[in-house]
TISEPA-149766 format. One record per atom (N, C-alpha, C, O): x negated, y, z; residue in three letters. Coordinates in steps of 0.05 Angstrom, whole numbers, plus 5000, padded with zeros to 4 digits. Layout:
N
XYZALA/...
//
This chain:
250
458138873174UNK/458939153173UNK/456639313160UNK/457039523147UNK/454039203163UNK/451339373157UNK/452039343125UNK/452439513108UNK/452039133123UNK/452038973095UNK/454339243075UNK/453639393056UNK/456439213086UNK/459039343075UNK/457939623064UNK/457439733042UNK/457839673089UNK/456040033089UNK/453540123069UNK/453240323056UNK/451439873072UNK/449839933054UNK/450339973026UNK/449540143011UNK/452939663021UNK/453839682986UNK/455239972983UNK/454640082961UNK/456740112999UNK/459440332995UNK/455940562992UNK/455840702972UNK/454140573007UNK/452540792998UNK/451840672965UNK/453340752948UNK/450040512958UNK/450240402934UNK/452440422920UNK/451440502899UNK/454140412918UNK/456640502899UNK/457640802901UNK/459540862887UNK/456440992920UNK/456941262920UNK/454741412901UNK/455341612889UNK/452041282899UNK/450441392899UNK/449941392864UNK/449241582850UNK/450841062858UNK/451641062828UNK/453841242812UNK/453941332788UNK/455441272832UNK/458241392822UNK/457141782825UNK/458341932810UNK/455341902842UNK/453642132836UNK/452142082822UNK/451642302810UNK/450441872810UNK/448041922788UNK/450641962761UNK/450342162748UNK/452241862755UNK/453341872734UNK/454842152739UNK/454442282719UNK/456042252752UNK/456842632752UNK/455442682744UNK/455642762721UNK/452442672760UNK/450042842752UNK/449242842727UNK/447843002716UNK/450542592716UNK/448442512682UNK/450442762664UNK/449242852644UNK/452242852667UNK/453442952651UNK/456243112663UNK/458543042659UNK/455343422685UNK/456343532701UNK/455943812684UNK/457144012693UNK/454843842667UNK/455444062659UNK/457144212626UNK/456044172604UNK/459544342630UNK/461044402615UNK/461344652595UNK/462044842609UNK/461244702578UNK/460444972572UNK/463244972538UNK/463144772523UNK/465145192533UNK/467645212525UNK/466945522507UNK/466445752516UNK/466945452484UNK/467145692464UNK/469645632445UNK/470445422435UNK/471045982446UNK/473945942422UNK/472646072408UNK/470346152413UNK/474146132385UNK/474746342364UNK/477146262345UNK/477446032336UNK/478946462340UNK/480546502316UNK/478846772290UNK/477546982289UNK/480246562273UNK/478546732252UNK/482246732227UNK/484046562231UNK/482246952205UNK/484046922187UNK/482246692163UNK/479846662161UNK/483846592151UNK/483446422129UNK/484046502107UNK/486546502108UNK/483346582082UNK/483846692060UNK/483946422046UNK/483046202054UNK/485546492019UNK/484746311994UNK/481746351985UNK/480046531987UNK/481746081975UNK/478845901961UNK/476545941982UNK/474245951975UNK/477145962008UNK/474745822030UNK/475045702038UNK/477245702048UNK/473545472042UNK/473045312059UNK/473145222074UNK/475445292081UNK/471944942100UNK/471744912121UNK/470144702123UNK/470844492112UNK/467544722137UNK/465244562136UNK/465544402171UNK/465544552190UNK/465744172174UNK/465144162204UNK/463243952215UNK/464243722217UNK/460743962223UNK/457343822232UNK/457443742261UNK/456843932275UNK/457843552273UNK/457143472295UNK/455443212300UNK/455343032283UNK/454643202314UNK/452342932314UNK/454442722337UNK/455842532330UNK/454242792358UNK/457242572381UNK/458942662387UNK/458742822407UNK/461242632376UNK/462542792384UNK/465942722372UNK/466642662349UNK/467342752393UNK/470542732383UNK/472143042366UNK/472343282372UNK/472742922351UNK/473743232336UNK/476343202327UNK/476642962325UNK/478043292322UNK/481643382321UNK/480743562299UNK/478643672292UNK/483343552292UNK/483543702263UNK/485843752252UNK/486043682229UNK/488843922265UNK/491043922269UNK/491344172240UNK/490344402241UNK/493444032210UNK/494644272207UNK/496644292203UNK/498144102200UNK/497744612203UNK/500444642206UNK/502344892186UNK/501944902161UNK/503745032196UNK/504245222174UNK/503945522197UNK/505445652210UNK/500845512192UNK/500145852194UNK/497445922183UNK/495845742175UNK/497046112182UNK/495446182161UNK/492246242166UNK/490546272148UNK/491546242200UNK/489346322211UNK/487446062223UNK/488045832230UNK/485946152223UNK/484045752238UNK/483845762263UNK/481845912264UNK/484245722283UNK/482945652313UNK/481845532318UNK/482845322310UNK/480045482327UNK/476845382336UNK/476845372362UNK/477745572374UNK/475545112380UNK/475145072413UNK/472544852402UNK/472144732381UNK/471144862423UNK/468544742418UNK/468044692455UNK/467944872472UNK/467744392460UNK/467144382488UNK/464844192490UNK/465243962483UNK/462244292499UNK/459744162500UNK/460444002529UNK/462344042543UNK/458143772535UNK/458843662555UNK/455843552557UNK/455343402539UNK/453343612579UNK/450943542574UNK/450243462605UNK/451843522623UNK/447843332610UNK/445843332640UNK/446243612656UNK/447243612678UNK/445343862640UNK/445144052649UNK/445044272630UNK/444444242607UNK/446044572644UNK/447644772625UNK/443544772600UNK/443844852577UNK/441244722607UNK/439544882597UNK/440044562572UNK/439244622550UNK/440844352574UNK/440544272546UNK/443144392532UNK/443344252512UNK/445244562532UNK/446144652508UNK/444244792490UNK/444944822467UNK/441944882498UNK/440545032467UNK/438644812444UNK/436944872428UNK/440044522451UNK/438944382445UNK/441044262423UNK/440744122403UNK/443444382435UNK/445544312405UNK/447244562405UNK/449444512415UNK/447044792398UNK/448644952398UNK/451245002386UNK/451544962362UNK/453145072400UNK/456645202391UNK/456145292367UNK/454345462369UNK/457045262343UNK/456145412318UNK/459945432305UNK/461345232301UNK/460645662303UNK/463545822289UNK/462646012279UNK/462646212293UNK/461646002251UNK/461046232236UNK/462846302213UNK/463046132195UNK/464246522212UNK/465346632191UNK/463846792162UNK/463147022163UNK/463646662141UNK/461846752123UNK/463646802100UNK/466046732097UNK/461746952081UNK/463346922045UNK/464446722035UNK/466446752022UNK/463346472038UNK/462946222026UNK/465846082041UNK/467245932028UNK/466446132063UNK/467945982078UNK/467745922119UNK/467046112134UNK/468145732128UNK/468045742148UNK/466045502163UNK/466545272155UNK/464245532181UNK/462745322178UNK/462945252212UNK/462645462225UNK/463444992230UNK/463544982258UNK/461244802253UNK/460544712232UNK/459844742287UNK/457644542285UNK/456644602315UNK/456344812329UNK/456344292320UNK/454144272344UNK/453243992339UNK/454343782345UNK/450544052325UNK/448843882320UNK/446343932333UNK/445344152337UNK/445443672339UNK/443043622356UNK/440243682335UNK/439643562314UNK/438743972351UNK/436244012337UNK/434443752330UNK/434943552344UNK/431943722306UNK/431643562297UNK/431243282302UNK/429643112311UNK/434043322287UNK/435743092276UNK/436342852309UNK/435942612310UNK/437243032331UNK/437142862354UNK/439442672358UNK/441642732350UNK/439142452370UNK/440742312373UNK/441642252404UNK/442342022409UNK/441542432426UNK/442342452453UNK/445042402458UNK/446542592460UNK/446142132460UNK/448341962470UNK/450342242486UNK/452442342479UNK/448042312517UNK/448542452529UNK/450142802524UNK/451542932539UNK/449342842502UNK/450343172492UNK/452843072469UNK/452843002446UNK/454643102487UNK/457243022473UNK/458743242468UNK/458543362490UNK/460043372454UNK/462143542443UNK/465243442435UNK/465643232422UNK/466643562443UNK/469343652432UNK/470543802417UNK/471843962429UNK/470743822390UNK/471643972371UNK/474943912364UNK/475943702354UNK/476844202376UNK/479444172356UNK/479544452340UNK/479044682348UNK/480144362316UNK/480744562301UNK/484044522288UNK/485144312283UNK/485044752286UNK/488244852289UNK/487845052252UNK/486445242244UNK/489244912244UNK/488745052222UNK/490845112192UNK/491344882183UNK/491845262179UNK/492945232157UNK/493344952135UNK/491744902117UNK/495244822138UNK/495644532114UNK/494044532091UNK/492544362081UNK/494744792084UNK/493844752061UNK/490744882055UNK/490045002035UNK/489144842078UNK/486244892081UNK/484644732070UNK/485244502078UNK/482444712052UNK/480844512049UNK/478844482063UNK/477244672063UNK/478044202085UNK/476144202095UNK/474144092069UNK/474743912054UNK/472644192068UNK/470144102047UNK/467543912053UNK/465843842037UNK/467943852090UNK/466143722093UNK/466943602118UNK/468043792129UNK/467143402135UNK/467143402158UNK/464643172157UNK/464442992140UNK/462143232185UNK/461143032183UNK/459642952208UNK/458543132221UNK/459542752215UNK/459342742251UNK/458142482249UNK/458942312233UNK/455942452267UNK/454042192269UNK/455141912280UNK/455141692269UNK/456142022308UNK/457741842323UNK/460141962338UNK/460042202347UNK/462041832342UNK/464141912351UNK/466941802337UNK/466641592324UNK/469741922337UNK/471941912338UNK/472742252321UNK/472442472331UNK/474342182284UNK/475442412278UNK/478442342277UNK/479442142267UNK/479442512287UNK/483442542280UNK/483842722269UNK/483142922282UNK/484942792241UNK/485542902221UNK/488742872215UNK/489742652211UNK/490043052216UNK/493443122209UNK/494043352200UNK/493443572210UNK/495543312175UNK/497543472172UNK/495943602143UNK/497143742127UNK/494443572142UNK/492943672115UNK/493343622081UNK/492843432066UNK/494743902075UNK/495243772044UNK/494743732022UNK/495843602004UNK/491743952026UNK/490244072001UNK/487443862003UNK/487743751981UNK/486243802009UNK/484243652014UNK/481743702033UNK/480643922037UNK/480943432042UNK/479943372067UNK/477143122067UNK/477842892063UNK/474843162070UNK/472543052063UNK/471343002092UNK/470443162109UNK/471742682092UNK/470342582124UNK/469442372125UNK/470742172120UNK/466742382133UNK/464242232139UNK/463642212164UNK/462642412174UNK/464241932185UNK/463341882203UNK/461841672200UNK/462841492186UNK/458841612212UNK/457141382212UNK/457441272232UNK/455541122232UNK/458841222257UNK/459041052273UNK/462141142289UNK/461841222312UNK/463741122283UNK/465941102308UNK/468941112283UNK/468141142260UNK/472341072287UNK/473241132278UNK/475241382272UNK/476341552287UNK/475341332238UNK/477541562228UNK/480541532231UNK/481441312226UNK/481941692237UNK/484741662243UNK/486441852229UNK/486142092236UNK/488141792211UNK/488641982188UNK/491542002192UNK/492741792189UNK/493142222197UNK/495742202192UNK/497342452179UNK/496642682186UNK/499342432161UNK/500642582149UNK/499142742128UNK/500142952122UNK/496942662116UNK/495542682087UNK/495742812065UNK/498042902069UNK/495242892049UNK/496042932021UNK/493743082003UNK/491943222012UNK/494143031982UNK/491943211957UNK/489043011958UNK/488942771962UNK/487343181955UNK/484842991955UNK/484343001979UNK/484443201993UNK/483742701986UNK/483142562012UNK/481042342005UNK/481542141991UNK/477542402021UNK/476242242022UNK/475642142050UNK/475642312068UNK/475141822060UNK/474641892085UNK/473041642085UNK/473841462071UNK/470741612099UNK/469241452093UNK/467441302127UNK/466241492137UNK/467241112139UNK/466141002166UNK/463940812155UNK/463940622139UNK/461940952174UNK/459140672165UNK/460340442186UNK/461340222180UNK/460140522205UNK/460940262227UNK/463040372252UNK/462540462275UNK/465540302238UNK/467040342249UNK/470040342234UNK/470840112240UNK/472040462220UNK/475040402225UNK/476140632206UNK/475540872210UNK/477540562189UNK/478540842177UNK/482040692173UNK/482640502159UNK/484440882195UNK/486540902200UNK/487941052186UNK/488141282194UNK/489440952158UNK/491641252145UNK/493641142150UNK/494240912144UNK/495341332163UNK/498941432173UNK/500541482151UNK/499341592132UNK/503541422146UNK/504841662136UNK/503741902118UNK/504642122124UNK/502041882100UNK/500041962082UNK/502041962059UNK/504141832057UNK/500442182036UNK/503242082013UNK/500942131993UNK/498842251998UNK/501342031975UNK/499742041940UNK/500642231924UNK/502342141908UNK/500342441922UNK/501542711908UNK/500242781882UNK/497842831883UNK/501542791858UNK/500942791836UNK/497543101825UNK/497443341824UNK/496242931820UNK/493143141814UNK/491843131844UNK/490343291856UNK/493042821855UNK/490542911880UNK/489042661882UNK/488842621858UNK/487542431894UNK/486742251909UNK/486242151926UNK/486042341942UNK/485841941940UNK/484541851963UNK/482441581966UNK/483041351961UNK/480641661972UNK/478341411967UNK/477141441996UNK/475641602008UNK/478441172003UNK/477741022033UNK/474740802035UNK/474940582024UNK/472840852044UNK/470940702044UNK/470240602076UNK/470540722097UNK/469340362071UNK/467740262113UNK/465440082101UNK/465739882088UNK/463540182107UNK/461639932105UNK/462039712134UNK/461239492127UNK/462739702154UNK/463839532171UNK/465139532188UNK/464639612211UNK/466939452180UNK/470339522203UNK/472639482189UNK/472439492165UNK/474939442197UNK/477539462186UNK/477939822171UNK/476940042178UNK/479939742148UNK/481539912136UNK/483739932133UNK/484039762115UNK/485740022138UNK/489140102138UNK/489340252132UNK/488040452139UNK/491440232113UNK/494340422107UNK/496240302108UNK/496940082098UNK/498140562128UNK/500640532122UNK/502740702119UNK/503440832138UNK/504140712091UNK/505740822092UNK/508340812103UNK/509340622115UNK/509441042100UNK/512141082109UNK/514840962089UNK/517240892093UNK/513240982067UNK/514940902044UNK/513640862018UNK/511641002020UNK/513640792005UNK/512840641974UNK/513040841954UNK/515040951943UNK/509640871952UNK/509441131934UNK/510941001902UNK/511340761896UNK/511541231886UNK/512441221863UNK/511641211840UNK/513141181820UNK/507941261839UNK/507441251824UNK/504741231836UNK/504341391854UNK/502441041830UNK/498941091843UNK/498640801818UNK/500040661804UNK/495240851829UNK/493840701816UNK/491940561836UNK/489940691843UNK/492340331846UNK/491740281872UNK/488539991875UNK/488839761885UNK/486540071866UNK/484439931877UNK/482539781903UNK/480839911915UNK/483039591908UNK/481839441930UNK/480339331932UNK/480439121919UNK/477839381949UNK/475439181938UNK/474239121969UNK/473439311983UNK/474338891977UNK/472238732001UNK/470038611988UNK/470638501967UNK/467638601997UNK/465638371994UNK/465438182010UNK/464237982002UNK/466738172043UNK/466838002068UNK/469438082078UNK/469938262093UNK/470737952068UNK/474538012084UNK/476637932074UNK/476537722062UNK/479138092075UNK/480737962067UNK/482638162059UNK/482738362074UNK/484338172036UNK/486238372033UNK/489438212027UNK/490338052012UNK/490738442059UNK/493638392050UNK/495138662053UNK/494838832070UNK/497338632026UNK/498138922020UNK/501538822017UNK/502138622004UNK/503438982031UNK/506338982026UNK/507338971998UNK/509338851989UNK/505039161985UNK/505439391955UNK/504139051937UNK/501739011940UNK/505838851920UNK/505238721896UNK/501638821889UNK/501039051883UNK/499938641889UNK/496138691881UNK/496338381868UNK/497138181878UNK/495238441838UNK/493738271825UNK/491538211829UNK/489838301813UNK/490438051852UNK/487837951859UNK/487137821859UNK/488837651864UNK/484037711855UNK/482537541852UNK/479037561862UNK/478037761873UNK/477837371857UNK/474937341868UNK/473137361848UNK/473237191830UNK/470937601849UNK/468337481826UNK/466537421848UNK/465837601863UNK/465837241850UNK/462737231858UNK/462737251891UNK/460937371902UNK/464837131906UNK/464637261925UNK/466437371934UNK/467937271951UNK/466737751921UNK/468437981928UNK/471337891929UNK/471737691916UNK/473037981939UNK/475337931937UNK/476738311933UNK/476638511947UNK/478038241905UNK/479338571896UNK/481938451883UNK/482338261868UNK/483738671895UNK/487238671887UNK/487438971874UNK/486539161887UNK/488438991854UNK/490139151837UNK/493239251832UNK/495139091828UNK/493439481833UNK/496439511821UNK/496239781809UNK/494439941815UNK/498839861785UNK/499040071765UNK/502840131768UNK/504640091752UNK/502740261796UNK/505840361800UNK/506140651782UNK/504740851781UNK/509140571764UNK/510040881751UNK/507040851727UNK/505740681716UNK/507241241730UNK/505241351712UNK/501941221718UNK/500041241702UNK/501841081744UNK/498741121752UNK/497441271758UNK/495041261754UNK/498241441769UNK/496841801784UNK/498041861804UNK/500241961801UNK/497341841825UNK/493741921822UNK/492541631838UNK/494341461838UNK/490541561848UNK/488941381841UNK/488241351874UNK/486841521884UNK/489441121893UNK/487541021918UNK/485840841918UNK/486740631909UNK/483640841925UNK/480940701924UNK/479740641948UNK/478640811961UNK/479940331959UNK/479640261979UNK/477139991984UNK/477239741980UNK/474840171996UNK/471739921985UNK/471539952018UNK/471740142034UNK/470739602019UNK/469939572049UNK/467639282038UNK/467839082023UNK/465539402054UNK/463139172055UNK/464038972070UNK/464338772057UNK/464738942096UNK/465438782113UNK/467538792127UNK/467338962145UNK/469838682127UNK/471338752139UNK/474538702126UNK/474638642102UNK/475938712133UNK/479138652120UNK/481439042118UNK/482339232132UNK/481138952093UNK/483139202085UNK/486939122083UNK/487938942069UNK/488139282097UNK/491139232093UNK/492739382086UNK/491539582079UNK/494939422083UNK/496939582069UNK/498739542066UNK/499239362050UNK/501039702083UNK/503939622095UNK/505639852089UNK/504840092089UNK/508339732082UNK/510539972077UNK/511939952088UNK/513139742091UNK/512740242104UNK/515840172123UNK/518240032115UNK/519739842121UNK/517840222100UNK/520440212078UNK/520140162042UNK/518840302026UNK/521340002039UNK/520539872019UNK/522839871991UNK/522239761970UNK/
//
């Protein structure tokens, strides 16, 4: 019974050091209007971020820090600034920190046809939808999850996973998918009509629904295809890892 009692304090006491590691919560909004030719910049160092668009015309912003204690938020501050240039969100860890512990939540709610111009986050998890005009995302450690796409689309994972949905290839736009280590997917909904479609592994393997003329130099393994006109152009480079590509409907 001593025995029992002692482990249940031991397992209470673990199960309070971990509340304590990260009990404090702190929640900033803002809506702002969105004009033509601005922007949208978004900087986080850990952090999960959403990125929903839709058909309205204004941006919504939520930002939820999650730290040890309320005095390390001035150590990565809530940043929603509305400027000339465009719109810029961020909670990045002062110089250049890498605290596992100071985690954030970013969703942003925003017009389709918004261009994010930057998204870029150290570690973590981005979900991106609904975006038509173009969308620029750099994660170095966690994965991208991409659905309902369009226009220029870059999205790029050092170590980790880049996921495209139901995405479409829209004439004057692109998409260039990069992972230096992890899987890469796409899949469409249906069989674009016209692209110019590049695949390149140095360690993997590529299988695609969509007909690729491929072969090996040296190693690399890259598949090709020239559907229709050839425009606009997906570009898919993975250092390590297996790239695929599936059509619902065919």
């Amino acid at each position: 019974m001593k025995r029992h009692l002692a482990w249940a304090v031991v397992v209470f006491a673990c199960a309070a050091g971990r509340a304590r590691a990260a009990d404090a919560t702190d929640r900033v909004t803002r809506t702002i209007a969105l004009g033509p030719e601005r922007g949208v910049r978004v900087e986080a160092t850990v952090a999960d971020v959403t990125i929903i668009g839709s058909n309205r015309s204004d941006i919504a912003v939520e930002i939820v820090r999650h730290a040890p204690t309320a005095g390390d938020f001035s150590r990565y501050p809530a940043v929603i600034e509305d400027t000339p240039d465009g719109i810029r969100i961020g909670a990045l860890q002062q110089d250049d920190g890498r605290d596992a512990r100071l985690k954030t939540e970013i969703v942003v709610r925003a017009p389709a046809a918004a261009a994010f111009q930057a998204v870029r986050v150290f570690e973590g998890r981005v979900r991106v939808s609904g975006l038509t005009h173009a969308c620029d995302v750099d994660v170095r450690r966690g994965p991208i999850e991409a659905t309902g796409l369009a226009g220029r689309v870059r999205l790029e994972a050092g170590i980790g996973s880049v996921d495209v949905r139901s995405s479409a290839l829209t004439p004057g736009g692109m998409m260039r998918l990069r992972v230096f280590n992890g899987p890469l997917r796409v899949r469409f909904a249906r069989a674009p009509e016209s692209a110019r479609i590049l695949a390149l592994t140095f360690n993997g393997a590529i299988t695609s629904d969509i007909p690729l003329t491929t072969g090996e130099r040296f190693g690399p393994r890259f598949g090709e295809a020239t559907i229709g006109a050839g425009d606009p152009v997906m570009s898919l480079d993975v250092v390590t890892g297996d790239i695929s590509i599936t059509v619902e409907r065919r």
